[in-house]
C-alpha positions as CSV (number, residue, x, y, z in Angstrom):
1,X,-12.0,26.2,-33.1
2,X,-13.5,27.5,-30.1
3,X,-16.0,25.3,-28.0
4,X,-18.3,27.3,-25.2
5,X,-19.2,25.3,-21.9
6,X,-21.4,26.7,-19.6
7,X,-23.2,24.6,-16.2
8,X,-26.5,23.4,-15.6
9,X,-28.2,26.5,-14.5
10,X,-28.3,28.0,-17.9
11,X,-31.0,26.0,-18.9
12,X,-29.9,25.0,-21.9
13,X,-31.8,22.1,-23.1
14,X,-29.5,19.0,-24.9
15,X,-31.1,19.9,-28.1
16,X,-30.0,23.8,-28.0
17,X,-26.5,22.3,-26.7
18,X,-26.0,20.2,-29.2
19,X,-26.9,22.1,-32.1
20,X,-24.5,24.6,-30.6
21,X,-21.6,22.5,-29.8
22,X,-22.4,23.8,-26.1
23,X,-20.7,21.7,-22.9
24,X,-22.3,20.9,-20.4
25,X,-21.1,20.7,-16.4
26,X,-24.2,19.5,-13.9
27,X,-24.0,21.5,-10.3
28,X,-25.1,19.0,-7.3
29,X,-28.8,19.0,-5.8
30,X,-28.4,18.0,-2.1
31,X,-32.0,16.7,-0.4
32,X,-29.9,15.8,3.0
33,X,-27.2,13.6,2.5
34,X,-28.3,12.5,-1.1
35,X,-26.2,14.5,-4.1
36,X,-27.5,14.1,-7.2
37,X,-25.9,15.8,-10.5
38,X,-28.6,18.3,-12.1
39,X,-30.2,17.0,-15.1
40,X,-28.0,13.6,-14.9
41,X,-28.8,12.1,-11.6
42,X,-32.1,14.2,-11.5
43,X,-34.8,14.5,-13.8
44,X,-36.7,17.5,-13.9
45,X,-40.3,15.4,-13.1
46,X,-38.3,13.4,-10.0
47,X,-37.0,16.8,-8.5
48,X,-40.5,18.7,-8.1
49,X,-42.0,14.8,-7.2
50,X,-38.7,15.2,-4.6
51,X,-39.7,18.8,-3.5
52,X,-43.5,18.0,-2.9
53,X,-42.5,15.0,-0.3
54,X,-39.1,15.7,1.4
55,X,-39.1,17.1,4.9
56,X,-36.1,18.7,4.1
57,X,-35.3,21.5,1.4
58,X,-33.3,21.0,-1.1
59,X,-29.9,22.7,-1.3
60,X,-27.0,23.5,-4.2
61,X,-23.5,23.4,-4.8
62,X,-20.9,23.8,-7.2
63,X,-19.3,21.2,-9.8
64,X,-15.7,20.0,-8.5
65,X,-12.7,21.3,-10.3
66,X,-13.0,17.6,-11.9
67,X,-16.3,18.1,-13.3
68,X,-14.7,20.6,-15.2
69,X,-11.3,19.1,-16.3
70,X,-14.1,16.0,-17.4
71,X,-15.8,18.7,-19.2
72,X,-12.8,20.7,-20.8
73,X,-10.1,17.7,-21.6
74,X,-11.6,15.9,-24.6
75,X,-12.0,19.5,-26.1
76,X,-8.8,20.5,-25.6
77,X,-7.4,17.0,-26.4
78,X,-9.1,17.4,-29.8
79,X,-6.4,20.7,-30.7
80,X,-10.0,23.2,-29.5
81,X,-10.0,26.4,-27.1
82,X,-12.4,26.6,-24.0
83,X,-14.7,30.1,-23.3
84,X,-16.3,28.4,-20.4
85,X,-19.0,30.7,-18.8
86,X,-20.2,30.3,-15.4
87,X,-22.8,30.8,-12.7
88,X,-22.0,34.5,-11.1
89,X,-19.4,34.0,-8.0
90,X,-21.8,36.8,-6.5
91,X,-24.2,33.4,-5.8
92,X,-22.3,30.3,-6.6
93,X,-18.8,28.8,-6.1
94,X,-19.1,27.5,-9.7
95,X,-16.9,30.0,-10.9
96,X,-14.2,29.4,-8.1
97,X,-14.2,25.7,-9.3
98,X,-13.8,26.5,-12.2
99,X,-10.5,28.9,-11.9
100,X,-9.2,25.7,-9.4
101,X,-9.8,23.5,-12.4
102,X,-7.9,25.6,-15.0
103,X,-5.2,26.0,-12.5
104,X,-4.8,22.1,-11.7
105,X,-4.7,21.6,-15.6
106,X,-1.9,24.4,-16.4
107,X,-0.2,23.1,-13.2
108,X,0.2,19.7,-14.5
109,X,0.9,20.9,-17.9
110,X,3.4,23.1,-16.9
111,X,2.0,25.7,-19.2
112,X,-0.6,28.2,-19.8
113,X,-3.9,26.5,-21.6
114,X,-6.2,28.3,-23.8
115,X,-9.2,28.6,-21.7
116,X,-11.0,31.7,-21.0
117,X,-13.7,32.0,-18.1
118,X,-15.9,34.2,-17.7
119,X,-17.6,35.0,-14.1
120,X,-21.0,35.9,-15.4
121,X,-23.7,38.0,-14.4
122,X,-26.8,36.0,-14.7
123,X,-28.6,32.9,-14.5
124,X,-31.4,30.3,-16.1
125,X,-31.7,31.6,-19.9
126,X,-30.2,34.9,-19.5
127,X,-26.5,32.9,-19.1
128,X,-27.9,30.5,-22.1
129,X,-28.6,33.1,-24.2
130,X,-24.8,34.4,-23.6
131,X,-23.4,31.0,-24.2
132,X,-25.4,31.2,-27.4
133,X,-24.5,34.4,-29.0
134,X,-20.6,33.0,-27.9
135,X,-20.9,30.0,-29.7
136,X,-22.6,31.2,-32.9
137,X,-19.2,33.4,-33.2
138,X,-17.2,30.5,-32.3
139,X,-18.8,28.1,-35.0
140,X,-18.2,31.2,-37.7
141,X,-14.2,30.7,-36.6
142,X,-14.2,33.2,-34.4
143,X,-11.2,33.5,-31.7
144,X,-11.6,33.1,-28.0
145,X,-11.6,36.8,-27.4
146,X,-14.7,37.4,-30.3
147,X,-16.6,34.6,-28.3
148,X,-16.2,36.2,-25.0
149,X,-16.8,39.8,-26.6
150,X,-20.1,38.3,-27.8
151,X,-21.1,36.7,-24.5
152,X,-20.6,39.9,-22.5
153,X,-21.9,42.3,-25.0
154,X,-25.7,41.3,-23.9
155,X,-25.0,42.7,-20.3
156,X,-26.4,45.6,-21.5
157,X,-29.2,44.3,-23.1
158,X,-30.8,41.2,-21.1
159,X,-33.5,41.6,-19.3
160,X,-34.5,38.3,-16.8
161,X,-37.9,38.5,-14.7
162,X,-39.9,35.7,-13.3
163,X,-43.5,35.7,-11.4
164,X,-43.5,33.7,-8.5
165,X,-46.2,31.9,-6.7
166,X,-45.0,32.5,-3.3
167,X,-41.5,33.2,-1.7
168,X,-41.3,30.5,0.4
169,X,-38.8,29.3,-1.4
170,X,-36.6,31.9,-1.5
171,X,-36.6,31.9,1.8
172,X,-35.9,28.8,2.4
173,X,-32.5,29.0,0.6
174,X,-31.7,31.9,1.5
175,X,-31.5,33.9,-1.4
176,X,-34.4,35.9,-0.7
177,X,-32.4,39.6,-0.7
178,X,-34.3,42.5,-0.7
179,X,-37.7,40.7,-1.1
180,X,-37.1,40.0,2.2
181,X,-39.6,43.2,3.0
182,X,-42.7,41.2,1.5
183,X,-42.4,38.4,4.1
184,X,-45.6,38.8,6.1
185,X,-47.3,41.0,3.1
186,X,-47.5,38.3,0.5
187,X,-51.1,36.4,1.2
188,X,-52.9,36.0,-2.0
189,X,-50.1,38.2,-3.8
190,X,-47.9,36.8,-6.4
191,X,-44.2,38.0,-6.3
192,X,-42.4,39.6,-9.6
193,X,-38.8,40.0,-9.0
194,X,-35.9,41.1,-11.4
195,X,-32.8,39.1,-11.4
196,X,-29.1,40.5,-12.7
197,X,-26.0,41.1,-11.8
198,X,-26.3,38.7,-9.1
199,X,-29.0,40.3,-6.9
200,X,-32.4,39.4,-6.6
201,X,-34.2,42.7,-6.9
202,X,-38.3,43.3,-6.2
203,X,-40.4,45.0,-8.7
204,X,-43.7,44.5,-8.0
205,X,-47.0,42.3,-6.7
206,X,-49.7,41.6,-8.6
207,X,-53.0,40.4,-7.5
208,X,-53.5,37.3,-9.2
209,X,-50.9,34.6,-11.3
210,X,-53.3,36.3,-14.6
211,X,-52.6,39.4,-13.6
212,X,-48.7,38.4,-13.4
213,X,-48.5,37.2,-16.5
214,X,-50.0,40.2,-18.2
215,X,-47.3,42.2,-16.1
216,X,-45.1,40.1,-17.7
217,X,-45.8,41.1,-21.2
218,X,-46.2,44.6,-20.5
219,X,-42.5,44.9,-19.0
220,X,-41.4,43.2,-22.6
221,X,-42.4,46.5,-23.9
222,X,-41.0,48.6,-21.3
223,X,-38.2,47.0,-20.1
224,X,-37.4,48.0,-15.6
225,X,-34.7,50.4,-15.6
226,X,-32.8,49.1,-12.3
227,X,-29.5,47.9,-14.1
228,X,-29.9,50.7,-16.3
229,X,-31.3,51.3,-19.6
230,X,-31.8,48.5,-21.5
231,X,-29.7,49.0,-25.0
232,X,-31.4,48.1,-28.5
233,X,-34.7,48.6,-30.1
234,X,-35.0,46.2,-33.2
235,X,-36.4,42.3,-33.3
236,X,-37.1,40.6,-29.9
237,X,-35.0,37.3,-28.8
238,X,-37.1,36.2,-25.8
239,X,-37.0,33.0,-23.6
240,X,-39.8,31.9,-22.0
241,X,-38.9,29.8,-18.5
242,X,-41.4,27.5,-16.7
243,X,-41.3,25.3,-13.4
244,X,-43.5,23.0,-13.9
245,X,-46.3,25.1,-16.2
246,X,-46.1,24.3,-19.5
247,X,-49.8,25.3,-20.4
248,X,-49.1,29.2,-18.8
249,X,-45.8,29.1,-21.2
250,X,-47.8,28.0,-24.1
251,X,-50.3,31.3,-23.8
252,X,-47.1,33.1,-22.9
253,X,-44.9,32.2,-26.2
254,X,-48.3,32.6,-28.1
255,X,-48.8,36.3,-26.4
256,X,-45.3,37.3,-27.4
257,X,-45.6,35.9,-31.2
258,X,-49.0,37.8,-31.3
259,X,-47.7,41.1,-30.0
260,X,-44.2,41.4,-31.0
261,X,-41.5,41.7,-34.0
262,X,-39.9,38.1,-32.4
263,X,-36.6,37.7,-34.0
264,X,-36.0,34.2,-31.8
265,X,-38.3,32.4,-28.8
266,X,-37.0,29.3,-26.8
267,X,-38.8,27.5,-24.1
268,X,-37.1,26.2,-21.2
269,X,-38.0,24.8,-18.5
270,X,-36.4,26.0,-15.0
271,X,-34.4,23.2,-13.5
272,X,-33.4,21.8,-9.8
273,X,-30.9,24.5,-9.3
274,X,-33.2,27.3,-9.9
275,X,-36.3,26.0,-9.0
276,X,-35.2,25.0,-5.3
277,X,-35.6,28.4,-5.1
278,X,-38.5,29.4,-7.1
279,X,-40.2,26.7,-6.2
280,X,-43.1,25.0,-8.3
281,X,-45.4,27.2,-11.3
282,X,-42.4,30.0,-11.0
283,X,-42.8,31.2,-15.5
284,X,-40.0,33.6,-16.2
285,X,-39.3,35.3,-19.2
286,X,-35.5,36.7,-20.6
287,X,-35.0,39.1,-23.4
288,X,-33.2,41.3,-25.4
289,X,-33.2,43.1,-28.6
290,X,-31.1,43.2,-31.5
């Protein structure tokens, strides 16, 4: 059988990792000097409580190579094969780490191991949904090459968004990109930005958080074109995302039920690795259709 692990910024709640057979390796939330291990160390309610009253902003960083071996031994020890699928090396060293890891392993070894990685594209539930569609093949017996296939097929079909409330911090971490233009333009203007292929990509402002959530729905329909076409037309699998706003993700899910052929909804909420740079109230949304 084949197992999928995937790291913490998938936002893959323990329920939806359990019930897929899902591993799980936490990246680190540095405030200063103080590491903690996302969603171990750190709740979700003690990060934003963290982010309101530090002086200083948080930061990220990769797993170790032996948060992975931790993560890949017992499943490998029980006769199983690894497709572990990681943060994109275009913003992360998570998927570096990871290639140390499996090189340490076969090193010791003295032979090749059957573990696939995959250097994603995404983040937050676009990445989950990828490690779900893997691991659904995997738990019908399917090899490591099928769950891998099924992973990467949905490049071409994910879409991931997200409203903002402010930029802030994105700027803060650095990973503000092209936004970088609204700096300076942005009072009383919420942000909506398009994330894939590891780039952070602008779309539009919108007036009021209202406003951006109606935007939101509207782009469900039809899909931004700037990593191409989006492919399939059939039932909607959508994940709605929230920092800290679980009332505006209620209205959202209940929008998208009301409106749409839904196929598949999941609500997660955004955790410390993403939401050190969305900051508080950031609602997202990822989809695709079948």
């Amino acid at each position: 059988m084949v197992r999928v692990v995937t790291d913490s910024s998938a936002h893959l709640s323990a329920e939806v990792r359990a019930k897929y057979k899902i591993g799980f390796v936490p990246l680190q939330v540095l405030f200063g000097t103080r590491s903690f291990r996302d969603e171990i160390d750190l709740t979700h309610e003690q990060f934003f409580h963290m982010l309101a009253r530090e002086k200083v902003h948080p930061t990220t960083s990769a797993p170790a190579p032996a948060d992975f071996i931790q993560a890949w031994k017992p499943i490998l020890d029980n006769g199983e094969e690894v497709v572990s699928i990681c943060l994109p090396s275009g913003l992360s060293a998570t998927y570096s780490s990871a290639v140390n890891a499996k090189a340490q392993m076969e090193q010791e070894q003295g032979a090749p191991l059957p573990i696939s990685l995959v250097d994603g594209k995404w983040l937050s539930m676009a990445q989950g949904f990828q490690c779900i569609e893997g691991a659904r093949v995997a738990l019908a017996g399917g090899t490591r090459d099928e769950v891998v296939k099924a992973a990467t097929a949905l490049d071409e079909r994910l879409t991931l968004v997200f409203l903002l409330d402010t930029l802030e911090y994105l700027k803060r971490g650095g990973r503000i990109g092209k936004a970088q233009a609204w700096l300076g333009t942005m009072f009383n203007v919420k942000p909506i930005l398009e994330i894939a292929h590891a780039r952070i990509e602008p779309l539009e402002r919108v007036r009021s958080r209202k406003a951006g959530i109606a935007r939101l729905l509207e782009l469900v329909q039809n899909p931004p074109t700037t990593n191409g076409p989006r492919k399939g037309n059939g039932a909607l699998h959508v994940a709605v995302m929230h920092a800290r706003a679980p009332e505006a993700a209620q209205r959202m899910e209940d929008e998208l039920r009301a409106r749409f052929n839904v196929a598949e909804i999941v609500r997660a909420e955004i955790g410390p690795t993403i939401a050190a740079h969305t900051g508080p109230d950031a609602i997202g949304l990822v989809f695709f259709r079948e």
